[in-house]
C-alpha positions as CSV (number, residue, x, y, z in Angstrom):
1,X,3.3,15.2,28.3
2,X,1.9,11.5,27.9
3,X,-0.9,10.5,26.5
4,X,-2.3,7.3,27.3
5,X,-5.3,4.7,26.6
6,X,-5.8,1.4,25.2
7,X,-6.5,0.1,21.3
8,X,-9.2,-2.5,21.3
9,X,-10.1,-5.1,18.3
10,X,-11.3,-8.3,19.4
11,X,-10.8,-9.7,15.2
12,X,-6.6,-9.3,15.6
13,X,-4.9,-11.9,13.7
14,X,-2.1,-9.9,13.0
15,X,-0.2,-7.1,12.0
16,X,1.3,-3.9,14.0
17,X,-0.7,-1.1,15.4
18,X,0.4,2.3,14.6
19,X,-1.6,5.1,17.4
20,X,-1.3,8.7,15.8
21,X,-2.1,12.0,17.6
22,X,-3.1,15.0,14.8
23,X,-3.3,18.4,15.4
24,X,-6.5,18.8,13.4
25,X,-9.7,16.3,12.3
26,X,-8.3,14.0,10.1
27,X,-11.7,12.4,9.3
28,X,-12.9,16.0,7.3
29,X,-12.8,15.2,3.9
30,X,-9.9,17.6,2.6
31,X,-8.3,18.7,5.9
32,X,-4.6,17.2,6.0
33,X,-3.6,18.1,9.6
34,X,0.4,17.2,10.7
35,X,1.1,14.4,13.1
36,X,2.3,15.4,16.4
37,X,3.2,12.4,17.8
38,X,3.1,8.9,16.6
39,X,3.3,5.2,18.9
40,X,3.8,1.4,17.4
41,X,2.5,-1.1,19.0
42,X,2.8,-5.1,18.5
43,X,-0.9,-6.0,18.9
44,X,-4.0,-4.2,20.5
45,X,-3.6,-3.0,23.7
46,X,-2.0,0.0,25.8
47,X,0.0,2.8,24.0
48,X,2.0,5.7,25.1
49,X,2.2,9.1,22.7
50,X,4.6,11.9,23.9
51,X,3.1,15.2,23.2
52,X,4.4,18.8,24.0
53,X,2.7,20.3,26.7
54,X,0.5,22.8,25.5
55,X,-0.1,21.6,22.4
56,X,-3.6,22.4,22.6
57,X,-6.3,19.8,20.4
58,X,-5.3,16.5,19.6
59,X,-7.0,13.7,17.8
60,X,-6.1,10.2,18.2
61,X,-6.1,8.0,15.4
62,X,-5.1,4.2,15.7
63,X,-4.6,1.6,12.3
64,X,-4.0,-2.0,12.2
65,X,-1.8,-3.0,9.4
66,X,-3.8,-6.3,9.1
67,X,-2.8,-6.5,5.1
68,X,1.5,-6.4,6.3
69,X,1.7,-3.9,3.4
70,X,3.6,-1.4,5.8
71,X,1.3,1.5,5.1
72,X,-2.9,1.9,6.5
73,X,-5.1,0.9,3.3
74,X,-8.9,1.3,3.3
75,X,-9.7,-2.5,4.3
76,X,-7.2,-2.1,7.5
77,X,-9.3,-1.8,10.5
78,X,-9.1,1.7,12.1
79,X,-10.8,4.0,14.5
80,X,-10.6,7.1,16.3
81,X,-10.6,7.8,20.3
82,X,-13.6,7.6,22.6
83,X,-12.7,11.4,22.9
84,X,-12.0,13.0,19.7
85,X,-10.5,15.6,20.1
86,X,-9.0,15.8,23.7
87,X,-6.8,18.8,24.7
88,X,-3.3,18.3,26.1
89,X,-2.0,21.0,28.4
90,X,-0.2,20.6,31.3
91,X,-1.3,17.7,32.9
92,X,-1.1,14.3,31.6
93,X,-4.3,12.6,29.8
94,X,-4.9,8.9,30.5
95,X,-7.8,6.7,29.8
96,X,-8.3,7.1,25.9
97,X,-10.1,3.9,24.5
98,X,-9.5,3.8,20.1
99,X,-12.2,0.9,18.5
100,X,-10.9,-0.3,16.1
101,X,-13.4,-1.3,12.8
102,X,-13.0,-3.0,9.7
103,X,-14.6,-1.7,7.0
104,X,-15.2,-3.1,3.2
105,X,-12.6,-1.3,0.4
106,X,-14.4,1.0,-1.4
107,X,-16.3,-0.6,-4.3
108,X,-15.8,-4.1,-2.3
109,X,-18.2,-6.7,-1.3
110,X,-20.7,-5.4,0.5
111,X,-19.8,-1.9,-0.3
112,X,-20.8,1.1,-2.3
113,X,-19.3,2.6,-5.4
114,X,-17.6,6.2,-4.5
């Protein structure tokens, strides 16, 4: 099954975009859901994730690795989908729009001390 939808972030300068599909909320604080399919892309713009059918919840995660580092760190822009989650069953789902954001490091300049 194919899911499909576009990364926007009008800042790129550089660095790959890696698209994620979870099987649980990764944005809850102490919830470490699995990946259940995963997409690389060269800049922002359209991505493709292959899903099994049926699989139920998903929730689509994109990163920019705008530091090079090879890995997402908390000043790499990121966002989630326009429709978080969406549920893949049988039918192909199309149309997902991720934001992506920058956001300060934690402690950084402009930021708050966790």
């Amino acid at each position: 099954m194919t899911v499909t939808g576009v990364v926007e972030y009008a800042a790129w300068k550089q660095g790959g975009v890696r698209v994620d599909a979870f099987d649980g909320d990764h944005t809850v604080h102490g919830n470490r859901p699995g990946v259940v399919a995963s997409a690389r892309i060269d800049r922002p713009g359209t991505f493709t994730l292959t899903v099994p059918a049926g699989t139920g919840k998903i929730y689509v995660e994109a990163v920019v690795d705008e530091d090079l580092d090879g890995r997402p760190g908390p000043q790499d822009p990121r966002g989630t989908a326009d429709r978080y989650p969406v549920t893949v069953k049988s039918d192909a789902v199309s149309g997902l729009l991720v934001r992506l954001v920058k956001h300060d490091a934690p402690g950084g300049k402009g930021g708050k001390d966790f």
